[in-house]
N, C-alpha and C positions, 0 to 999 in steps of 0.2 A: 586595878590599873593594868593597863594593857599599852604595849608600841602600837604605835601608828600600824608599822610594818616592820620587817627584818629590817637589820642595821643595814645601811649601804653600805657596806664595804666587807659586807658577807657577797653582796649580789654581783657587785663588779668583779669583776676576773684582778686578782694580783693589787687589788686595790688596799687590803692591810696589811699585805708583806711590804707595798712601798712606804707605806705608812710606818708601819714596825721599823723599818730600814731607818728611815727617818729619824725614826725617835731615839734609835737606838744613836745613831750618828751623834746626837748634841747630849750625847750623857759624856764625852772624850775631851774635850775641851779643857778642864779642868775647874768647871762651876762646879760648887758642891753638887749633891745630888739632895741635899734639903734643901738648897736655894730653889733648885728646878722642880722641885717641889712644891713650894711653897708658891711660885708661881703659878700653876700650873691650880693650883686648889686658891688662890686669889681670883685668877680669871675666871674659874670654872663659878667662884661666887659672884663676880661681878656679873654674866651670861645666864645666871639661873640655871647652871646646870646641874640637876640634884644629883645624876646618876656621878658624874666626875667628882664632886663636891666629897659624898661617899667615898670613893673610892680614894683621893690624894688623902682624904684626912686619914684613911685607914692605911694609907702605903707610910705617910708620914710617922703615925703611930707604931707602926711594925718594926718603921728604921730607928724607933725610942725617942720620937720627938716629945716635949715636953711641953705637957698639957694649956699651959701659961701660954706657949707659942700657937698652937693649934688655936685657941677659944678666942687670939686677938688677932687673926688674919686680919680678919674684916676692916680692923683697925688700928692698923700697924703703924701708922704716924701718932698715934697717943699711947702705942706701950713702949716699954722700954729694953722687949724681949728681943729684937733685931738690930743685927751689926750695920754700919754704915754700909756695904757693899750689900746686905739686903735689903733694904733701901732702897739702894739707888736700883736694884732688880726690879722690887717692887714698882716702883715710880714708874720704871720703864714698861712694868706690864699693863699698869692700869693705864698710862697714855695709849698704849698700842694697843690694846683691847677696845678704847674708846675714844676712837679715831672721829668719830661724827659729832663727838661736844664742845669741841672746840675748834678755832681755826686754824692754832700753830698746835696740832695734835701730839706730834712729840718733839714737846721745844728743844732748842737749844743747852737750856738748864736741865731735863732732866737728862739727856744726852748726854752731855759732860757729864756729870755727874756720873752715871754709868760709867765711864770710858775713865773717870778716874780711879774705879774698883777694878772693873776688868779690861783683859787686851782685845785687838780685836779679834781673836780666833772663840774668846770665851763670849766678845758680846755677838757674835755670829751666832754661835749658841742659842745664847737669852734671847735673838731676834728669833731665830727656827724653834726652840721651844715655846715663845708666847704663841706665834703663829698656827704651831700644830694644834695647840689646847685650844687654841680657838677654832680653829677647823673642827676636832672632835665635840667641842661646846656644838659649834652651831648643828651638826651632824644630830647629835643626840636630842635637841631642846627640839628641834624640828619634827623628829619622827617621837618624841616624848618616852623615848628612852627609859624605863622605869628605873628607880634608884634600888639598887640591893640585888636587881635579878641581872643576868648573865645573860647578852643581846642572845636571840639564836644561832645557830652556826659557830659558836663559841669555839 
């Protein structure tokens, strides 16, 4: 398997230090860093994105996440391995990741919900981190990103 091409954001000028800048920005907040995880490797399954997919389940695992947690992403509303405020994360990622299935894309309910785990400086966060994974999702699935290998320009 082969990229399409170099990742974009080797080719634009300044285009992943803003990105980096970014990402770095919504680790401050005070969402965990397995919540933003955890999302981040949710959307990247919901987008098919293998190369992200790889990589959050391996950042996850580094940070000692437990294996029970990692194997029931996919299906977080039927395990019992996540706190109510991962949850209400979750919910929030997969409405905002799949903004075109519905017509109140991210309702009210799960809204609230969210907003009653985190404040607003954390769910500004959980908005700019579903955001960026999704940018980097669609960035990677596009140019077909291989999973395992290290874009060029690394």
């Amino acid at each position: 398997m082969q990229a399409r091409m170099t990742n974009p954001v080797f080719v634009v000028p300044d285009a992943l230090k803003a990105l980096n800048a970014l990402g770095t920005s919504v680790t401050k907040a005070g969402v965990p860093n397995s919540t933003l995880e955890l999302v981040r490797l949710r959307t990247s399954q919901i987008n098919g994105c293998s190369f992200c997919v790889e990589m959050h389940a391996r950042d996850l695992k580094k940070a000692e996440e437990k294996d029970e947690r990692l194997f029931a992403v996919a299906a977080w509303r039927e395990a019992p391995y996540f706190t109510d405020a991962e949850r209400a994360a979750l919910a929030l990622t997969e409405a905002a990741t799949r903004l075109a299935d519905r017509g109140d894309a991210v309702s009210d309910e799960v809204w609230n919900e969210a907003a009653k785990h985190y404040d607003e400086k954390a769910l500004a966060d959980l908005v700019l981190n579903i955001a960026l994974i999704n940018f980097w999702n669609r960035v990677n699935v596009t140019i077909r990103q291989v999973s395992g290998v290290m874009p060029k320009a690394a």
